[in-house]
C-alpha positions in Angstrom: 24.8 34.3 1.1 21.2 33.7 2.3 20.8 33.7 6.0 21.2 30.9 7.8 18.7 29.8 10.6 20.5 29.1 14.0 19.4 25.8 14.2 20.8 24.7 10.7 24.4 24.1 12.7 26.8 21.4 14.0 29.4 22.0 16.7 32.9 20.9 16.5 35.6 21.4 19.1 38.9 20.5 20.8 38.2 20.8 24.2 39.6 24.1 24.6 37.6 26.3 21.7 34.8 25.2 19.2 33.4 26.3 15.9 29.8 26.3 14.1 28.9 24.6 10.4 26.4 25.4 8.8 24.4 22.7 6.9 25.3 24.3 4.0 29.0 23.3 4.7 30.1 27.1 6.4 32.0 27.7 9.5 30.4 30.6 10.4 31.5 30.8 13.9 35.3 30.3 15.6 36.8 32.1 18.2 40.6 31.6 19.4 42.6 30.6 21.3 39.8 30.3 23.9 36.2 29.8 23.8 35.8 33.7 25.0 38.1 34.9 22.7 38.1 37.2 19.7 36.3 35.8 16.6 38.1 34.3 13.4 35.0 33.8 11.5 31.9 35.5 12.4 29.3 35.6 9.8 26.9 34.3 12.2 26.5 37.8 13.1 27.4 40.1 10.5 27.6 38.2 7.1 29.9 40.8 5.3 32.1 42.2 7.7 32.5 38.7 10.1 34.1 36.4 7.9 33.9 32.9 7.1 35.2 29.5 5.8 33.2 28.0 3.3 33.1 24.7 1.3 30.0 23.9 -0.8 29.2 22.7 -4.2 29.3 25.0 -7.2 25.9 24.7 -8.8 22.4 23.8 -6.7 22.3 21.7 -4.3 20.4 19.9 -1.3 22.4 19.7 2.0 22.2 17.0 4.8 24.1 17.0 8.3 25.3 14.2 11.0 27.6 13.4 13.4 29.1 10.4 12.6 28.0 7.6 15.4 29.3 8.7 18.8 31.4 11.1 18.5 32.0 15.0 17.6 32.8 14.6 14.2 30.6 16.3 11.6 29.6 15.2 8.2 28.0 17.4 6.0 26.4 15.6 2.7 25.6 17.6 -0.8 23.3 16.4 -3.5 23.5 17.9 -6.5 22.4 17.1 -10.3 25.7 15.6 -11.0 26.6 13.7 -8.0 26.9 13.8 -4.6 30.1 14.8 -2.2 30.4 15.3 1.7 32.9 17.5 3.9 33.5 16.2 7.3 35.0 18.0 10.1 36.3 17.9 12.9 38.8 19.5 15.5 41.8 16.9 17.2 40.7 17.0 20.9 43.3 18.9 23.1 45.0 17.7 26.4 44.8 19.8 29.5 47.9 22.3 28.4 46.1 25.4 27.1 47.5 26.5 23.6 46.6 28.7 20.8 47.4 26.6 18.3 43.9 24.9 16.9 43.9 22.8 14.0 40.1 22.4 12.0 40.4 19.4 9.9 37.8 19.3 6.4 37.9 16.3 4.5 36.5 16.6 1.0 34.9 14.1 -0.7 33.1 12.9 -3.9 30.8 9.7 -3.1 29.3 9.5 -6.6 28.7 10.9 -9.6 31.0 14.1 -10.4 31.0 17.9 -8.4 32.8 20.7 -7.8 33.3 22.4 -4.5 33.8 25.9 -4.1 35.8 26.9 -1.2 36.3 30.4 0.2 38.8 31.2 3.5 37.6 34.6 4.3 38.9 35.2 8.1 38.4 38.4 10.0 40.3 38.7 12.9 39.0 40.4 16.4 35.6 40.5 15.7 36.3 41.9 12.6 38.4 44.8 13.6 42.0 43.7 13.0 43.2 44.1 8.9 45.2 41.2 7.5 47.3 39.8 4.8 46.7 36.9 2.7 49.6 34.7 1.3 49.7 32.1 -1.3 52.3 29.7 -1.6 52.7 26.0 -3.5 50.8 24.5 -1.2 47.9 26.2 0.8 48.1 29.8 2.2 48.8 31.7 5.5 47.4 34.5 6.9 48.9 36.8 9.0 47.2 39.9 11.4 49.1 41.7 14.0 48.5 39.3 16.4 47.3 36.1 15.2 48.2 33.8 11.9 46.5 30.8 10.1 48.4 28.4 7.8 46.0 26.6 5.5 47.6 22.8 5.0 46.2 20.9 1.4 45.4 17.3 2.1 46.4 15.2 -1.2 49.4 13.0 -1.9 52.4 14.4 -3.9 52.0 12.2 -7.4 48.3 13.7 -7.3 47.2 16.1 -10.2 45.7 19.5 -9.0 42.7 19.6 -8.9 42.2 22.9 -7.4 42.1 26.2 -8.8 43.1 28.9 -6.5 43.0 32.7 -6.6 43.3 35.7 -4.3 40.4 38.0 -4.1 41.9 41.2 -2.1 42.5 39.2 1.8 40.3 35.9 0.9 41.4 32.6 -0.7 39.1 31.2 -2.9 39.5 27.6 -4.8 37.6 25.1 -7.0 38.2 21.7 -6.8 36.3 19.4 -9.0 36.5 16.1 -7.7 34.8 12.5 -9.4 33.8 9.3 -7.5 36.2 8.3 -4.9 38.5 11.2 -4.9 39.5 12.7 -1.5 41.0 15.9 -1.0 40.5 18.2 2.5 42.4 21.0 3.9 43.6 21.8 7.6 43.0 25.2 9.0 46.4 25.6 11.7 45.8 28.5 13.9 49.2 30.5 15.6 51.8 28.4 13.9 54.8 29.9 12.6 55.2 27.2 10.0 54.6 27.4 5.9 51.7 24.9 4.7 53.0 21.7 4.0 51.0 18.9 2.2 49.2 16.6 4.2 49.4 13.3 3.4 45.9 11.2 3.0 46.6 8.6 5.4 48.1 11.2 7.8 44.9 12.9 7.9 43.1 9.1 8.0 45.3 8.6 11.2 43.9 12.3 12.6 40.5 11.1 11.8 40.8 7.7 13.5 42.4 9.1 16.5 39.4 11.7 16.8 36.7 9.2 16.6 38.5 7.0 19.3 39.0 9.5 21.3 35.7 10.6 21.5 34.0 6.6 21.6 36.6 6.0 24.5 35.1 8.7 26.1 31.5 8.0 26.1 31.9 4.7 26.9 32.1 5.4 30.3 28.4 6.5 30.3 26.3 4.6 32.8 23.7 5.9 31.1 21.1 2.8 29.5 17.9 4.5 29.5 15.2 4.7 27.1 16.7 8.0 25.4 20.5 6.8 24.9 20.6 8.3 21.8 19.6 11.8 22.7 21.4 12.0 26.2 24.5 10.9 24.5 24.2 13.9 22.5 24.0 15.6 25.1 27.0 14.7 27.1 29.2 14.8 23.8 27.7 18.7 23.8 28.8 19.0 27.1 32.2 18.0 26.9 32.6 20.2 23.5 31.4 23.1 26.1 34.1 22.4 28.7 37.5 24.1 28.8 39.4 21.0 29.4 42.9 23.1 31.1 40.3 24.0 33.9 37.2 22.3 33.6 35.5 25.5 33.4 32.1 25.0 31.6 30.9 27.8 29.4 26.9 28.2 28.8 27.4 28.7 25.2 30.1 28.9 22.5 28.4 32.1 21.3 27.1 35.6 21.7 24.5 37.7 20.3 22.2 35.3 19.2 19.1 37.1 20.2 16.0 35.9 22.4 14.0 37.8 20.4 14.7 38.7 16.3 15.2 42.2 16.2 14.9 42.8 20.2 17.8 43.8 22.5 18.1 40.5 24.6 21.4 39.8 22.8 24.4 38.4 25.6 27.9 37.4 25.7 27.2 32.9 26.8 31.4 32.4 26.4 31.8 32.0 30.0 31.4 30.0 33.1 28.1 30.5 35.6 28.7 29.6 38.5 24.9 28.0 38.7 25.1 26.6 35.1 28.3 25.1 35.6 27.3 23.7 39.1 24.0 22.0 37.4 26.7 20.0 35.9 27.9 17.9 38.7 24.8 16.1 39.3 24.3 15.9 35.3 27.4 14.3 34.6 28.0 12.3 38.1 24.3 10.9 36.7 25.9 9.7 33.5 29.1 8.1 35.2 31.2 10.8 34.2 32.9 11.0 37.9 36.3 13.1 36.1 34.7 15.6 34.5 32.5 16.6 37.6 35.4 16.2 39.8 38.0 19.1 37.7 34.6 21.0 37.8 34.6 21.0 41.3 37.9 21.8 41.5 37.3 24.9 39.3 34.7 26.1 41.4 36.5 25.3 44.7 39.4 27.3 43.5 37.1 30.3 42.7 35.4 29.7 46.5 39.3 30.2 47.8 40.2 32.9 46.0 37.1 35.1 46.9 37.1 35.1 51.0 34.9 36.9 53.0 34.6 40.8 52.3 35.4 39.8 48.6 32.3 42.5 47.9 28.4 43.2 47.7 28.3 39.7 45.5 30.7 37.6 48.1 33.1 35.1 47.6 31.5 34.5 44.3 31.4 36.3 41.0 27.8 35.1 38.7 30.3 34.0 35.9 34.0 33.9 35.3 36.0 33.8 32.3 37.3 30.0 31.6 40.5 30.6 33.6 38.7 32.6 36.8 39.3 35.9 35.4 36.4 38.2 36.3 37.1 41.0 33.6 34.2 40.8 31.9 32.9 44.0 31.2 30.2 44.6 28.3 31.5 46.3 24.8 28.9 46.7 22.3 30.1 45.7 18.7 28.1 48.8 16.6 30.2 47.7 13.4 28.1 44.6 13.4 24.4 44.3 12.1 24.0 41.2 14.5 22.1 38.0 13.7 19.1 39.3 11.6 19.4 42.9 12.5 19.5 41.8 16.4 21.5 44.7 17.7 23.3 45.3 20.2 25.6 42.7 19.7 27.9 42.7 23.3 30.9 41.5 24.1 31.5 40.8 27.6 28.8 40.9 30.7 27.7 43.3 33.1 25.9 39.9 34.5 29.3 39.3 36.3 29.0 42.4 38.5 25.1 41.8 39.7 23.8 40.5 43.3 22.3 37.0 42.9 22.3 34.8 46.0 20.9 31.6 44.4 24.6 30.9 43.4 25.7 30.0 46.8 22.9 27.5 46.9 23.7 26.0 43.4 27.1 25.8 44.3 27.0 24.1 47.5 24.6 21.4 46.5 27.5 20.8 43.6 30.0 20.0 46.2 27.3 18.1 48.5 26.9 15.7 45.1 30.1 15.6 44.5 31.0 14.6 48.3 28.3 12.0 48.2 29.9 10.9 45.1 33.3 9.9 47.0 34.8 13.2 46.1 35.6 14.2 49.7 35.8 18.2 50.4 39.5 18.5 51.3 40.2 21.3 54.7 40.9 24.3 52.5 37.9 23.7 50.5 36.3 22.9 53.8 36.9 26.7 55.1 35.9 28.1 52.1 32.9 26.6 52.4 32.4 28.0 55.8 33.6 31.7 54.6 31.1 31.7 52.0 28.2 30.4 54.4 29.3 33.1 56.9 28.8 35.8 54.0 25.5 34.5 53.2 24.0 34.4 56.9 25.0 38.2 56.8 22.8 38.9 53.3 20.6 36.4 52.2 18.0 38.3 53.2 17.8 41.6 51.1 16.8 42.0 47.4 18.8 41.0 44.5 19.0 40.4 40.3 18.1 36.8 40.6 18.4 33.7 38.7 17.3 35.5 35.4 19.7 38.5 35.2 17.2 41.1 35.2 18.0 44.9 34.7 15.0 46.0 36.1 15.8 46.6 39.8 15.9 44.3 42.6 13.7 42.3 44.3 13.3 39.9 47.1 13.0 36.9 44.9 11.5 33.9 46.1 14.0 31.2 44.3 17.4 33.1 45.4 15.9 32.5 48.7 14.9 28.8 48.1 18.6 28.7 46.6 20.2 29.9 50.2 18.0 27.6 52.2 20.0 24.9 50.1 23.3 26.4 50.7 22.7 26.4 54.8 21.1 23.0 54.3 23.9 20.9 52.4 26.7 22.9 54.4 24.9 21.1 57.4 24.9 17.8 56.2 28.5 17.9 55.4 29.2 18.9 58.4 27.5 16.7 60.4 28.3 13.8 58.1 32.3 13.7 58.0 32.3 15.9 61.6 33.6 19.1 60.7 33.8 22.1 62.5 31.0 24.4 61.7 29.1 27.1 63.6 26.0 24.2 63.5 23.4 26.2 65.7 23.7 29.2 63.5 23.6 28.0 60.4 20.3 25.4 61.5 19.1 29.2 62.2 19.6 30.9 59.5 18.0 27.4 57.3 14.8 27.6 59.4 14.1 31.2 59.3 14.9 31.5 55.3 12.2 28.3 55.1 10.1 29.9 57.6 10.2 33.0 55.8 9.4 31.5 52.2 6.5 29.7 53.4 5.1 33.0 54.8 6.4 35.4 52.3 6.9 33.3 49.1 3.5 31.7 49.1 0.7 34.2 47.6 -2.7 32.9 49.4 -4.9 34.5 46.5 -3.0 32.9 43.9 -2.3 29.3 45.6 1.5 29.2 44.8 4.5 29.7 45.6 5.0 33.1 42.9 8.4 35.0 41.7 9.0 37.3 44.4 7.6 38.6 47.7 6.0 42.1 46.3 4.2 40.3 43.5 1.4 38.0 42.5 3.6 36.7 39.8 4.8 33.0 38.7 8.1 31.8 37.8 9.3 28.8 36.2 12.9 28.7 38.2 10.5 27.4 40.9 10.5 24.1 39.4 13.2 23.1 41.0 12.0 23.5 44.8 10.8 19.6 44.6 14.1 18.0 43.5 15.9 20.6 46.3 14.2 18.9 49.1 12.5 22.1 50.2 8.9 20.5 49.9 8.2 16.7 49.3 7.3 16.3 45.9 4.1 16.1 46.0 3.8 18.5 49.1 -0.4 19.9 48.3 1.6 23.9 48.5 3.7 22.3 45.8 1.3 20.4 43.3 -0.9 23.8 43.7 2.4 25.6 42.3 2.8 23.3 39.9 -0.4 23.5 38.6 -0.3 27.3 38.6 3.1 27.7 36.4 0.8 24.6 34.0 -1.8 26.9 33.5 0.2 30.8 33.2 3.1 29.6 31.8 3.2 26.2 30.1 1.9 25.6 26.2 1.6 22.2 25.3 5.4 21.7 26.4 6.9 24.9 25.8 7.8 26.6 28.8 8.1 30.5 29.6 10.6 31.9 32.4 8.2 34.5 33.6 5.5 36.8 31.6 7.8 39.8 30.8 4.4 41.9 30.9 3.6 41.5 34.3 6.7 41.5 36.0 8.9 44.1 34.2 12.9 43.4 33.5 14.0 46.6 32.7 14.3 45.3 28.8 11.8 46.2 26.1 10.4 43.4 23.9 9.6 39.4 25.0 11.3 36.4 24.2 10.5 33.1 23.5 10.1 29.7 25.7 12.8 28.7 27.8 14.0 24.8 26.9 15.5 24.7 30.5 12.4 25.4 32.3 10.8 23.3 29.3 13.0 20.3 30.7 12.7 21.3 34.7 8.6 21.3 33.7 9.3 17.1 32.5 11.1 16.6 35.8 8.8 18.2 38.1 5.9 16.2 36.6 7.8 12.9 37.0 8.3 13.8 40.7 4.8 14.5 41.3 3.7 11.5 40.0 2.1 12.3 36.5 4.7 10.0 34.6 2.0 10.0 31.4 2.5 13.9 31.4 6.1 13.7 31.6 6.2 11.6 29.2 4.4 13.8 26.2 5.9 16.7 27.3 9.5 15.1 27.0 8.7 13.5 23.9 7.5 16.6 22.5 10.8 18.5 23.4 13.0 16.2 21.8 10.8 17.5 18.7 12.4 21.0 19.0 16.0 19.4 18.8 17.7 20.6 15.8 18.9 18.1 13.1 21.9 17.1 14.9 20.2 16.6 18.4 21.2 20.2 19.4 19.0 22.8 21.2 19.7 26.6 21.4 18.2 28.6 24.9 14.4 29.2 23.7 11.8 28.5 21.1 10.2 31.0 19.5 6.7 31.2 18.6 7.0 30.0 15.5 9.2 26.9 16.5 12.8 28.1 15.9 15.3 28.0 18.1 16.5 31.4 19.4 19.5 32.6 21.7 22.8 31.2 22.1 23.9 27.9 21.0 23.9 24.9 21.7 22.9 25.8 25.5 25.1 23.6 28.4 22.0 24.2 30.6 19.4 23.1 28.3 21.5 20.1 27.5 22.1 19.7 31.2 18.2 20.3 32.0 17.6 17.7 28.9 19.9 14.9 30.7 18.1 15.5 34.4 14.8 15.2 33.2 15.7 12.3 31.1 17.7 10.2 34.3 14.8 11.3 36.4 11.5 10.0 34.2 13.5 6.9 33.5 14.0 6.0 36.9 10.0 6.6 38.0 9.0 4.5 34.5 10.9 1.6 35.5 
């Protein structure tokens, strides 16, 4: 099959686990039970040896994809010389009991004319690496590795004629189903269930669809949101939610891995997990949007992983970087060399070394979480209280020494201006909570340790020559994290140090909208190649311009990234030069980036 562009996807998901389509009707990405399990299908990065589940016309065709209105349910349509036909799918949200079973429901249908779909069920199980066996019985298949199974569940009613002709080619199912105007047939992919296929009944799998869509428009109807960009922040949220591991409230950066930053380069990671400064970005995000539950069992998530750290935890603290949806920490990187990786982007890792580096901007991320969260009504109980105070204590003791930073490099470390920024929020919101509900807190030193980190950033973190505030202290280099310092309170928003910095990262970093992280050239990462713009900071960029004032800026420059969106309102990490979307997708923090800048320009447009 010809290669399929990252962009040309929808999600779909249950809360607990999610898979990619293709707009040529392909599921070329699931993983299960979890979001950071092994894959099931996998062709997004090896399309022999990763498998898939395809369901497209027979002949030629033209493709189109949508979600149908409000909701995470995805409808792919085919136009083809004899008719036209559409799959939709969709995964039954979960409740909060984790599970391995999974259902992936694909309703096939013919909407004019005549066609015939081909369909091919082609799993391969860990990544790949497992063998397994392939069944066929009288209705649907099953198929069985050592330690996972999928029954495949035919949707039609029992006085139907076949219409499907099936066959087994070596471990794959394949069937053709031609199908004329109004007829309706689908299949049910049932992951770890120990029982045969059974026919689904037509109105049974109506019922599944109904209950889907309510689900999902009983959920977005608690938005507050009624801006000018409903359409695209709603998106967003539904992404969001799709991201979120709903038994902890963990939120992973991506459903994938190995999507590469650059085609052919070696910035290739492992997004299936939960940073603790992506994750945190999502308080504010979603208390913006009304959603008070979803940042609240966030919050609990992250206090839990607060508690269970304690001082002396190690070099990083009481926090690990990222944690595996249900706080595990075993994340070690595996490189996958039996895979040739999206476009020949090798390596292709599993895991991440990420979870074992120094970088103190978490702290500060994490504490203005729970100061949002607190202003919100969500009131920091006493245990969460003195982990709160443990972790401060931690960071008075090492705040100030070099570290890996916001970006993860693997260059060496470096006394970076941002993870200091980050710590002088930490010290800041702990203070206000404190003084606000009266706890007890060590009040002098942490007002010390606030001053001298914003003492020391103004003397240290602002390059005279260059008239900004730059990456780190040794360098003459700009940074796009920086963005941020306005809507941290560090400087007012339209402080002269700060509109100088802004209008530094506009002129070294910033094309039209596009913004880079940092110029890999002049301030080394300890990787080879370059990548492309980074939609976060490309969103941050929008939101620093509203604050300062220049609301027609903000305005073009938003307007422009909504361009970039895929078909389906979806946005990967980056943009590469030539317009494509590269790295893992859909990105939480571009999404959540997307959603900030969107609340904030609203707001200062009246």
């Amino acid at each position: 099959m010809p290669e399929t562009a990252i962009a040309d996807h929808g999600l779909i998901g249950d809360l607990q686990t999610a898979a990619l389509v293709t707009t040529g009707g392909s599921i070329d990405w699931f993983c299960s039970p979890r979001f950071d399990s092994p894959s099931i299908f996998g062709a997004l990065l090896d399309d022999e040896r990763g498998g898939r589940f395809s369901i497209h016309p027979a002949g030629p065709y033209t493709s189109r994809q949508m979600y149908h209105p409000d909701t995470a349910v995805l409808i792919t349509r085919f136009s083809s010389a004899d008719g036209i036909g559409e799959v939709v799918d969709f995964m039954p949200p979960l409740d909060d009991a984790a599970t391995a079973k999974h259902r992936i429901a694909r309703l096939v249908r013919c909407v004019r004319g005549k066609i015939t779909f081909d369909m091919v069920v082609a799993p391969r199980f860990d990544y790949g690496r497992r063998q397994h066996e392939a069944i066929l019985f009288g209705h649907g298949a099953v198929f069985v590795s050592s330690e996972l199974s999928l029954t495949l569940h035919p949707v039609r009613e029992p006085d139907d004629e076949y219409l499907a002709e099936t066959r087994l080619e070596g471990s794959d199912v394949h069937l053709r189903l031609g199908l004329t105007a109004g007829q309706v047939r689908g299949v049910v992919l049932e992951t770890d269930t120990a029982e045969p296929p059974r026919e689904i009944r037509l109105g049974e799998f109506t019922d599944l669809f109904d209950d889907t869509v309510g689900w999902w428009r009983s959920w977005l109807a608690r938005s507050t949101y009624r801006g000018r960009w409903r359409e695209i922040v709603t998106r967003s949220a539904i992404t969001l939610k799709l991201l979120t591991y709903r038994p902890t409230g963990g939120l992973v950066a991506a459903p994938t891995l190995g999507l590469p930053e650059e085609l052919g380069g070696e910035r290739n990671w492992d997004y299936r997990y939960t940073w603790v400064r992506d994750a945190s970005f999502s308080v504010s995000a979603l208390l913006a949007l009304g959603f008070t539950e979803e940042a609240a069992r966030f919050g609990g998530w992250l206090g839990d992983r607060i508690r269970e750290g304690g001082p002396g935890r190690g070099e990083g603290g009481p926090l690990a970087v990222l944690y595996r949806v249900d706080g595990a920490t075993d994340l070690g990187e595996e490189d996958l060399s039996h895979w040739s990786g999206y476009r020949g982007s090798t390596p292709v890792r599993i895991g991440n070394d990420a979870a074992g580096q120094l970088q103190l901007d978490i702290y500060g991320e994490a504490l203005d979480s729970v100061f949002a969260a607190d202003r919100a009504g969500f009131e920091l109980p006493h245990r969460g209280w003195v982990a709160v105070r443990a972790a401060l204590d931690w960071l008075g003791e090492h705040w100030d020494q070099p570290e890996e930073g916001i970006w993860e490099t693997r260059g060496g470390r470096r006394s970076f201006t941002y993870g200091r920024l980050m710590s002088w929020v930490a010290f800041d919101r702990g203070l206000r909570m404190a003084t606000a509900h009266g706890r007890p807190a060590p009040i002098e030193d942490w007002t010390w340790q606030r001053d001298s980190i914003y003492d020391q950033i103004l003397n240290q973190g602002w390059h005279r020559t260059r008239q900004a505030f730059v990456q780190h202290y040794t360098g003459d280099e700009l940074d796009a994290s920086l963005l941020r310092m306005p809507r941290t309170g560090f400087l007012p928003s339209r402080d002269p140090l700060w509109l100088s910095t802004l209008d530094a990262i506009g002129n070294d970093l910033v094309t039209d909208s596009l913004v880079h992280r940092y110029d890999p050239a002049a301030s080394p990462d300890g990787l080879a190649g370059s990548e492309g713009t980074f939609s976060l900071c490309s969103f941050a960029y929008v939101d620093a311009l509203t604050r300062a004032g220049r609301l027609d800026e903000a305005r073009a420059a938003f307007e422009k990234m909504l361009t970039y969106a895929n078909h389906a309102g979806l946005y990967a990490e980056e943009i590469a030069p030539s317009g494509e979307q590269l790295g893992n997708f859909p990105q939480a923090f571009t999404h959540l980036a997307l959603i900030d800048a969107a609340v904030t320009l609203d707001a200062a447009l009246g």
